[in-house]
N, C-alpha and C positions, 0 to 999 in steps of 0.2 A: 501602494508599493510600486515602487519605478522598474525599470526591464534590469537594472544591476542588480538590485535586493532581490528580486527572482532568481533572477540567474544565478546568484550564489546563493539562494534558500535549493533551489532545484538541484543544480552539479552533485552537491553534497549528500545526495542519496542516491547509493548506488545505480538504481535504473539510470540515472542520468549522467551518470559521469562522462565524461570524458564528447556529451554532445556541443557541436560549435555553435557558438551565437546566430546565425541563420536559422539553423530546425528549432532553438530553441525560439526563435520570431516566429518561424511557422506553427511550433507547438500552441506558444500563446495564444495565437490566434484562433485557433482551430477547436483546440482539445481545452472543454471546460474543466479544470482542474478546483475542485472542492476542499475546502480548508476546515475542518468542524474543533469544535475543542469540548475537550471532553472533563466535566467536575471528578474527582474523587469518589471513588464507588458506583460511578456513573457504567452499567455493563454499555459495549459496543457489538461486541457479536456475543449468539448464542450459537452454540451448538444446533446443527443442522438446520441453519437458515441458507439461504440461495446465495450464491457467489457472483454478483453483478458490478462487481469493479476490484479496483487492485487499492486496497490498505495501506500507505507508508504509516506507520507513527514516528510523527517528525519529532517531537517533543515531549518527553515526559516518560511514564513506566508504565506499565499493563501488568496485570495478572493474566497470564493463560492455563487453563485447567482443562486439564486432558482426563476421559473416564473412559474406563473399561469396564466388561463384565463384574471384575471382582475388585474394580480398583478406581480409585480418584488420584491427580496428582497435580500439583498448584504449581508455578513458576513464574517466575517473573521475567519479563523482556524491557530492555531497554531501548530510547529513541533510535532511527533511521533503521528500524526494522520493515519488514518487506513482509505484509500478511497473507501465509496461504495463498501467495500468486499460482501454485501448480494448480489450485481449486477452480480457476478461470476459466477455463477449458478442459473436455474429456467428458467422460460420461456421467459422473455425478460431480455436478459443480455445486457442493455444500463444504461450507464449513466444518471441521473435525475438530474445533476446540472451541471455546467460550472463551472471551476476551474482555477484561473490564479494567479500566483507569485505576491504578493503583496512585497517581498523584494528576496533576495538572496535566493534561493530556493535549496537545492536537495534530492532527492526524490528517493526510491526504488522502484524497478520491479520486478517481480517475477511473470515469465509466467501462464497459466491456466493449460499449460501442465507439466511443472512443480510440479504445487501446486496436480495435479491430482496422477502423476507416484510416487512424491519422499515424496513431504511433507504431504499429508494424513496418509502417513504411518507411522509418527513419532507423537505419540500417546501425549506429551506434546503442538508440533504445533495445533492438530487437536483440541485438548481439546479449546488451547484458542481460535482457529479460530473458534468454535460452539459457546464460549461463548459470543465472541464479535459481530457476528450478531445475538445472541440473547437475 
């Protein structure tokens, strides 16, 4: 994939919008950004596992299933969604729902250590990562 097809795979979800072609050079080079693709019925999180990177699903649907005491409830999400980024940081950084490919899935990574060393410092990332979990 050449630095265009990134750069407009990348812009196109939100965290990244609106960064200029320089942070995104220094992104590339820096910050390993992980691409996984996920089968049909294939789960990706479970419920109360550890939160060690920030989830785009760039492509494709998920099932998200949310359970309470006296209740379960199924939903489904569609691509350039943003998974659970507030779980990244704070006191309990797990998971609160179970996520699983409901079609052809793939999906970006982007470590905690990462987003900590390279991408806080890149002052348009930060901006929209404040604004989308808040």
């Amino acid at each position: 994939m050449n630095i265009a097809q990134l750069y407009d795979k990348l812009t196109s979800i939100p965290l990244f919008r609106g960064i200029s072609g320089e942070d995104l050079a220094t992104i590339t080079e820096r910050v390993h950004l992980r691409w996984i693709n996920l089968e049909p019925e294939q789960f990706f999180i479970r419920e109360g596992e550890q939160c060690n990177h920030i989830a785009v699903l760039y492509e494709g649907q998920m099932w998200i299933t949310s359970r309470g005491k006296d209740y379960e409830v199924t939903e489904t999400i569609d691509a350039q969604h943003i998974i659970e980024p507030e779980q990244l940081h704070g006191l309990e950084c797990r998971y609160r729902r179970t996520y699983k490919a409901k079609t052809t899935c793939k999906v970006l990574l982007i470590s905690k250590k990462d987003i900590r060393q390279t991408l806080m410092h890149v002052p348009v990332w930060r901006i929209n990562f404040l604004n989308h979990i808040s």
